[in-house]
N, C-alpha and C positions, 0 to 999 in steps of 0.2 A: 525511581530506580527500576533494571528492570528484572522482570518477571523472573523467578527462580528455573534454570534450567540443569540438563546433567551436565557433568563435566565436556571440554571441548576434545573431538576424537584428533586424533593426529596429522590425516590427510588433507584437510579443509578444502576446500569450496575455491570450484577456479571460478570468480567475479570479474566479468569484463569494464574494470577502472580505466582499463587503454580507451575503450569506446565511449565511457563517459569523460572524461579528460578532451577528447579531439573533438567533440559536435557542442555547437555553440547553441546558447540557448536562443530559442525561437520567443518570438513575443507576441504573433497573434495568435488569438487573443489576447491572450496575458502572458505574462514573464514563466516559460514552461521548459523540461527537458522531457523527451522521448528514448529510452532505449534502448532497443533492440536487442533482445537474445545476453541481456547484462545477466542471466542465468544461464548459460552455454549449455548445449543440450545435454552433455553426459550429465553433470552436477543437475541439471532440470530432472532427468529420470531420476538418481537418486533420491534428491528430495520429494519429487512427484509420489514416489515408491513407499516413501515414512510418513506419509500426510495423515491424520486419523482421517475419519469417518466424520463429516458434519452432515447429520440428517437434517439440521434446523437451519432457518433462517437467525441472522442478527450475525452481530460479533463477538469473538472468542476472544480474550486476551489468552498467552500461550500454555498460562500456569493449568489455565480452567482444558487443558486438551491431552496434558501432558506426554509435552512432544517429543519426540527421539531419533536419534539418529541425524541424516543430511536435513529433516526439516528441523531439527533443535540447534543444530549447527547455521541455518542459514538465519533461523532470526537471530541466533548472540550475534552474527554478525553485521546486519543489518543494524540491530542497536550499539554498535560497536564505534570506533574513532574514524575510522577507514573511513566507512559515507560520509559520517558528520563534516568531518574535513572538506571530502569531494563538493561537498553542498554548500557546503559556506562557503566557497571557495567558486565555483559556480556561478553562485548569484548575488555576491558580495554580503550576506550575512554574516553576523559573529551569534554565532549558535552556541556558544563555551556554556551559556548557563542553562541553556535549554534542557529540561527531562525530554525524555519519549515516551511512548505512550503508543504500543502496535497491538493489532489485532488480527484474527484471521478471518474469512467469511469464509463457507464452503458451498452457500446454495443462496439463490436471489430469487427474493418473492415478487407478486405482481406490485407490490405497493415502493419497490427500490425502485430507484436512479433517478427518480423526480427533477427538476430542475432544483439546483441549491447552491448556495455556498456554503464552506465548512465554516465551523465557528473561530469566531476572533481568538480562540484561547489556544488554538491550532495556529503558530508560526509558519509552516512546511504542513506541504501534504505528500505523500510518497505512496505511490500503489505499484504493487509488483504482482504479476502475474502470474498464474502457473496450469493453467491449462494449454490443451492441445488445442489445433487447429484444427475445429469442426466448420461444417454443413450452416449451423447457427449463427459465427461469431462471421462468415459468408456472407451473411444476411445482414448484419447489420445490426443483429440483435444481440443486446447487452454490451456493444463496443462503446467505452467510454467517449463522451462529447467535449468537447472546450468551446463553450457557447460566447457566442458575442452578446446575447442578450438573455433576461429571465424570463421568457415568456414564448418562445421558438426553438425548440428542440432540430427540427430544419435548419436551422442559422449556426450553424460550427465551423469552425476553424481547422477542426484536428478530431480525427473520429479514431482511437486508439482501439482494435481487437485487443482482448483479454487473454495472450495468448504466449506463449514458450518465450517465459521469462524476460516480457518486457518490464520495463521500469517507467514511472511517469511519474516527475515531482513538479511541483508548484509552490512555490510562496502563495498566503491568502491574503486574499484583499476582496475590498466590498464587490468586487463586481467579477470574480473570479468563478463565474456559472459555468456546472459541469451537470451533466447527468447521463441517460440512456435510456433506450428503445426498452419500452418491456420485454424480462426476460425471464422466465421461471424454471429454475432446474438448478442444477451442481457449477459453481463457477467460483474459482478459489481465487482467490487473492489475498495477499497482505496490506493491510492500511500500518504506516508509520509517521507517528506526526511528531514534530518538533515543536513542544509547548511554552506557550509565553510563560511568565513569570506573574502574574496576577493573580486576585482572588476569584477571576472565573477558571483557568487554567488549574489550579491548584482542587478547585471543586472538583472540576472533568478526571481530575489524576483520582483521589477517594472515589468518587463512581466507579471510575476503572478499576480501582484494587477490587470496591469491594462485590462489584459483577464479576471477577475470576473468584473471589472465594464462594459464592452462592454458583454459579455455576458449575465449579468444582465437586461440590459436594452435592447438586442435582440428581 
């Protein structure tokens, strides 16, 4: 289930569905959607504006931040029916029994973006982004890769900037290699996964609870 949040404010969050609806999913590397500005810049400021403070590296589930305002509003929406829908629908999943399972990151240490795939217990990978457009993300550095192989970070497909609320989902599979250029400093993102139903899945979900109750009370 997901994370405890405040009540929903009244005015909600304009989410660009039109742009995810009209662009067809691209398949090299793998079966992916990219999309642009799916946080339109006003709603990007507001929720840019309620972000807490993450001085640490790792991931926060929402409880452990205690979020408020446009960013409390933009994760219940995020774990809301609206994507799920859009998603499954997208890339011919039936997600109905899937939990979620989202996080935030605020800052990326030397040892992030390695080459990887996510775990089998992760159906869906979703990352939303919420930084501005620097000098850095320019560079090349910490822009998300969709690799053709596990061992060549040069070999991508699709090199995604981390930048004014893009959106990037994938279904996982064995060979579903993503990473990035080392980057160390503040770079926000949401990870939102769509979880299998298993006994590895169901582990990942107690991890998850019980890292927002210890880091909660840190």
């Amino acid at each position: 289930m997901p994370d405890s949040l405040p009540p929903a404010s009244t005015q909600g969050l304009d989410l660009d569905y039109d742009a995810f609806r009209r662009l067809p999913v691209s398949r090299d590397p793998f079966a992916h959607l990219v999309i642009p500005h799916f946080v339109p810049q006003a709603s990007l400021a507001a929720v840019v504006a309620t972000l807490p403070d993450i001085p640490n590296g790792g991931s926060y589930p929402p409880s452990a931040l205690r979020l408020k305002g446009a960013a409390a509003e933009l994760v219940r929406e995020l774990e809301g029916p609206r994507l799920r829908d859009a998603v499954a629908e997208a890339f011919g999943l039936d997600l109905s029994d899937s939990q979620t399972m989202l996080t935030l990151r605020g800052r990326t240490r030397e040892k992030d973006g390695r080459i990887h795939t996510d775990s089998t217990a992760k159906l869906v990978t979703i990352l939303l982004y919420l930084n501005p457009l620097t000098e850095a993300w320019a560079k090349q550095e910490g822009c998300l890769r969709l690799l053709r192989s596990p061992t060549d970070l040069e070999d991508y497909a699709v090199e995604v900037p981390p930048v004014d609320g893009t959106l990037l989902i994938f279904p996982n599979g064995p060979t579903t290699w993503h990473g990035h250029k080392q980057f160390v400093g503040r770079r926000y993102a949401i990870q939102l996964n769509y979880m299998a139903t298993g006994a590895k899945a169901r582990h990942e979900l107690r991890r998850h609870k019980m890292s927002a109750l210890l880091k909660r009370f840190s």
